[in-house]
C-alpha positions as CSV (number, residue, x, y, z in Angstrom):
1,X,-56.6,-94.2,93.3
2,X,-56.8,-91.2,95.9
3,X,-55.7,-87.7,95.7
4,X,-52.7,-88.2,97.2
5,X,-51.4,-91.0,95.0
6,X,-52.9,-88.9,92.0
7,X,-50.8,-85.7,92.9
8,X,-47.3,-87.7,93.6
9,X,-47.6,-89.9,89.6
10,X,-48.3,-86.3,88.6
11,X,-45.3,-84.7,89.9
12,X,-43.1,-87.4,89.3
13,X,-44.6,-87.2,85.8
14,X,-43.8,-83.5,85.6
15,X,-40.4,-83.7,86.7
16,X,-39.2,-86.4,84.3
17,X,-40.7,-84.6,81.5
18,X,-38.6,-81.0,82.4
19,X,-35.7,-83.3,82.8
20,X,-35.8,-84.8,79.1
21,X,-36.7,-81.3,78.0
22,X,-33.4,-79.9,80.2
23,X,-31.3,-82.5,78.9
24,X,-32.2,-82.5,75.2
25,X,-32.4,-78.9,74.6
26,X,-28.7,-78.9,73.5
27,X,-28.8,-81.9,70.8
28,X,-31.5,-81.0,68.4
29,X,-30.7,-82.3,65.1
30,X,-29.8,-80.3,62.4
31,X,-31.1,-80.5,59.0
32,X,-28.4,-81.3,56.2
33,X,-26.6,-78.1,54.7
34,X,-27.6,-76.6,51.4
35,X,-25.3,-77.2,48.6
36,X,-25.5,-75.8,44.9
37,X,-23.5,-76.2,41.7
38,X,-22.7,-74.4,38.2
39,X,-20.2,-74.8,35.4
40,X,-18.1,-71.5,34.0
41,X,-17.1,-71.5,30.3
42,X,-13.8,-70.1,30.1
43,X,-12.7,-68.9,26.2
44,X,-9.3,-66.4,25.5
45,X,-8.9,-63.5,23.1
46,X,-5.4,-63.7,21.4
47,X,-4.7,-61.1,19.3
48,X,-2.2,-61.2,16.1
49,X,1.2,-61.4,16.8
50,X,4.2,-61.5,14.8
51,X,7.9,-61.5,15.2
52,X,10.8,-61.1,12.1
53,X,14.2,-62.1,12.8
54,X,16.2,-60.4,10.1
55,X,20.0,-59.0,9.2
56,X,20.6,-55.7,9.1
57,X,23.5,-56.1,6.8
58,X,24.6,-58.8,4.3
59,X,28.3,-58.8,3.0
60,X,28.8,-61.1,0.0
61,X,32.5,-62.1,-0.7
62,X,33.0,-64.0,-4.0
63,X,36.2,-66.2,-3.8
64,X,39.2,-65.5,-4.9
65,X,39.3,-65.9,-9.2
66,X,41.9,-67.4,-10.9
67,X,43.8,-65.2,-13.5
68,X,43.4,-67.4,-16.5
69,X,44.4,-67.5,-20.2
70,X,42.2,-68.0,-22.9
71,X,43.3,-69.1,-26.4
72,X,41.8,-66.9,-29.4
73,X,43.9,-69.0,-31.9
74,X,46.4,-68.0,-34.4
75,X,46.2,-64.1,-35.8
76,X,47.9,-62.4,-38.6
77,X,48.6,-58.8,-40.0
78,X,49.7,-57.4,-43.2
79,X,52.3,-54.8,-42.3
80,X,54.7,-52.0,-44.2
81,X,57.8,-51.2,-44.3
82,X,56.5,-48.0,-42.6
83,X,54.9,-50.0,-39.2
84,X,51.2,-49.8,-40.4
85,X,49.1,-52.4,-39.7
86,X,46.2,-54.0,-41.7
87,X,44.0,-56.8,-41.1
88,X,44.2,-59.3,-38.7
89,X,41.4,-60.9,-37.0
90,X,38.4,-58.9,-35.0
91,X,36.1,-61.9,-34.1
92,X,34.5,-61.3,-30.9
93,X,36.7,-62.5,-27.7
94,X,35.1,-66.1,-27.1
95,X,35.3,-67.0,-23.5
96,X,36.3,-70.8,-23.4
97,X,37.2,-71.0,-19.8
98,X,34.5,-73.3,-18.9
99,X,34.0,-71.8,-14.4
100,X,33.9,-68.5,-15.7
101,X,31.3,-69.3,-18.1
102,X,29.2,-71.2,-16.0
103,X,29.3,-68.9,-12.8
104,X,28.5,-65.9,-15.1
105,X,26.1,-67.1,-17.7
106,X,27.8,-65.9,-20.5
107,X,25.8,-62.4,-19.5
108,X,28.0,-61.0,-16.7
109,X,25.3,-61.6,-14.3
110,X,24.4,-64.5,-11.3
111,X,21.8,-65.7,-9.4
112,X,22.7,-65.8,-5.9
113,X,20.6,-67.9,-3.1
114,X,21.3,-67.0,0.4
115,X,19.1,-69.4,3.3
116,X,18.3,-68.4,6.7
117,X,18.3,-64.8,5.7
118,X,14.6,-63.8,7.7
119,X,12.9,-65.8,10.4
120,X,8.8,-65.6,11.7
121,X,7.0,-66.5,14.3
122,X,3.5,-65.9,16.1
123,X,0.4,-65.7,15.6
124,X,-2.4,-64.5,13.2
125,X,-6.6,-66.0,12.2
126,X,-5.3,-67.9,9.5
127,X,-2.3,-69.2,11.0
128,X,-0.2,-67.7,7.9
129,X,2.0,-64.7,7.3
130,X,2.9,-63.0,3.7
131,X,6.7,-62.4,3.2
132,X,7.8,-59.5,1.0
133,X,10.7,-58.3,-0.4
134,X,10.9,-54.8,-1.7
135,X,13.3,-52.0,-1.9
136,X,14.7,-49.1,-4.6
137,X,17.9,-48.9,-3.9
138,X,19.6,-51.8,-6.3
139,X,22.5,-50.0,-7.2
140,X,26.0,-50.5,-5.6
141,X,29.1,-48.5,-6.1
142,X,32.8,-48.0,-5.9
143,X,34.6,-45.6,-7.2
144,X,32.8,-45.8,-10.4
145,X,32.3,-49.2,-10.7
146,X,29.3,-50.8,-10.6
147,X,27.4,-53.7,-9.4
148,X,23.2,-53.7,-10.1
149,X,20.4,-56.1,-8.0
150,X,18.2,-56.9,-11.1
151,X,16.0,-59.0,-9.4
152,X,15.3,-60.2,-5.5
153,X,12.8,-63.0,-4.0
154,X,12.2,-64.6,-1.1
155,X,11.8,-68.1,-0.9
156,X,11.0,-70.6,2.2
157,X,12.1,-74.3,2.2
158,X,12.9,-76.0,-1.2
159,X,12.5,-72.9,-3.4
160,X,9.4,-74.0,-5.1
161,X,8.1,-71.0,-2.7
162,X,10.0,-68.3,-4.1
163,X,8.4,-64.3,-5.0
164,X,8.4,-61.2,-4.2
165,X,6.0,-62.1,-1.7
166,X,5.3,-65.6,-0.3
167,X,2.8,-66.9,2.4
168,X,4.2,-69.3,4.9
169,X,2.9,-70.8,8.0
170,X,3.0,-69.4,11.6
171,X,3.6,-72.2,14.2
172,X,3.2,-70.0,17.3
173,X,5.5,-67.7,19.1
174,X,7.9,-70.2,20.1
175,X,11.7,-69.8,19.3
176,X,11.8,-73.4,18.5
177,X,8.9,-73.2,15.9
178,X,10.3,-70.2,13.7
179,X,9.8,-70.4,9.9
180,X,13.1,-69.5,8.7
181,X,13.8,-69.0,5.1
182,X,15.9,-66.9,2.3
183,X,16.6,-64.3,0.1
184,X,17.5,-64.6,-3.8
185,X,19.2,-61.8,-5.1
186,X,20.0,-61.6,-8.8
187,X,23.7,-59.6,-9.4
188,X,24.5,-58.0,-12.7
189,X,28.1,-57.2,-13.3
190,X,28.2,-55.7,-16.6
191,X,29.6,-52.2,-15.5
192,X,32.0,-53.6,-13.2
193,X,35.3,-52.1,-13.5
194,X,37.4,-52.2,-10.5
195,X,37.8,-55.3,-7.8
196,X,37.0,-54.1,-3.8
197,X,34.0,-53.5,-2.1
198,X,30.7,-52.2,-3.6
199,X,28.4,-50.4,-1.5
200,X,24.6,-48.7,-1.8
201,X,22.1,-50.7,-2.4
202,X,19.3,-52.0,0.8
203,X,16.1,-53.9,0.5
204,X,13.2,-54.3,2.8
205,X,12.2,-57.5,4.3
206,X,8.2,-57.2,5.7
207,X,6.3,-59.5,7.6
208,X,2.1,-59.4,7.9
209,X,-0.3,-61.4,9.9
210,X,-2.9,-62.4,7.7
């Protein structure tokens, strides 16, 4: 092969390869991106919470009573010619009307239960609240007459929950979900003289997350 022949392969050689290199300098291949991964652990903090629905005032009308009679039997009296009057029968009063006597015990006092009087809801560690009902002033007045609280519980559900203080269940904050339950108040009537309304006497409902 001469020179000549030599120097044209060569420069036909040369001009191929800057042509491949012109017209592949614009698709190199890329190497596949980087990609990494990593799980968060998400926990929430709730704190206690409670809510009380409660009355702040409670008006108990009795129903309307009866006058009645009451038959003490036959009596009888040794009396002068003057108007004075011996003897005669001083047994105690028997009550035989059998209502009254039920409704008051034979004592002058009742047991009164009243539902939906207090109403919780939220939230707290154990899932529980403690009801309790407390409160001095048991006395209620009018014009003399008197009417006394001798005793006051609350009570949730059938009444087999019933104290001073109770623990009942939170079910969350939810209107829906409220435990709702009731206050027993125990009404003496013994210095009761006059009929209207009788007024004084407050107790305290209070509701704890525990």
């Amino acid at each position: 092969m001469n020179a000549t022949l030599k120097n044209t392969i060569a420069s036909a050689l040369f001009a191929t390869a800057l042509f491949m290199t012109a017209g592949t300098a614009h698709a190199t291949v890329k190497d596949a991106g980087q990609s990494v991964s990593a799980d968060t652990k998400v926990s929430v903090t709730v704190p206690d919470f409670i809510i009380l629905h409660y009355h702040d005032n409670l008006n108990l009308n009795f129903g309307t009573a009866n006058a009645v009679t009451v038959n003490e039997g036959s009596n009888q009296f040794d009396v002068s010619w003057t108007g004075t009057a011996t003897g005669g029968d001083e047994s105690q009063l028997q009550n035989k009307d059998d209502a009254m006597e039920s409704f008051f015990q034979g004592d002058s006092k009742v047991t009164v239960a009243l539902d939906g009087m207090w109403a919780v809801r939220g939230l707290s560690e154990s899932g529980k609240a403690r009801i309790t009902i407390s409160g001095e002033q048991d006395r209620m007045e009018q014009d003399g007459s008197v009417i006394s609280i001798t005793d006051k519980n609350v009570y949730q559900g059938d009444k087999n929950n019933k104290g001073k203080n109770i623990d009942v269940a939170l079910n969350g904050f939810g209107l829906s979900n409220a435990t709702i339950g009731g206050v027993e108040l125990g009404l003496d009537f013994s210095k009761t003289t006059k009929s209207g309304t009788h007024t004084g006497a407050t107790y305290t409902i209070t509701a704890e997350t525990i």
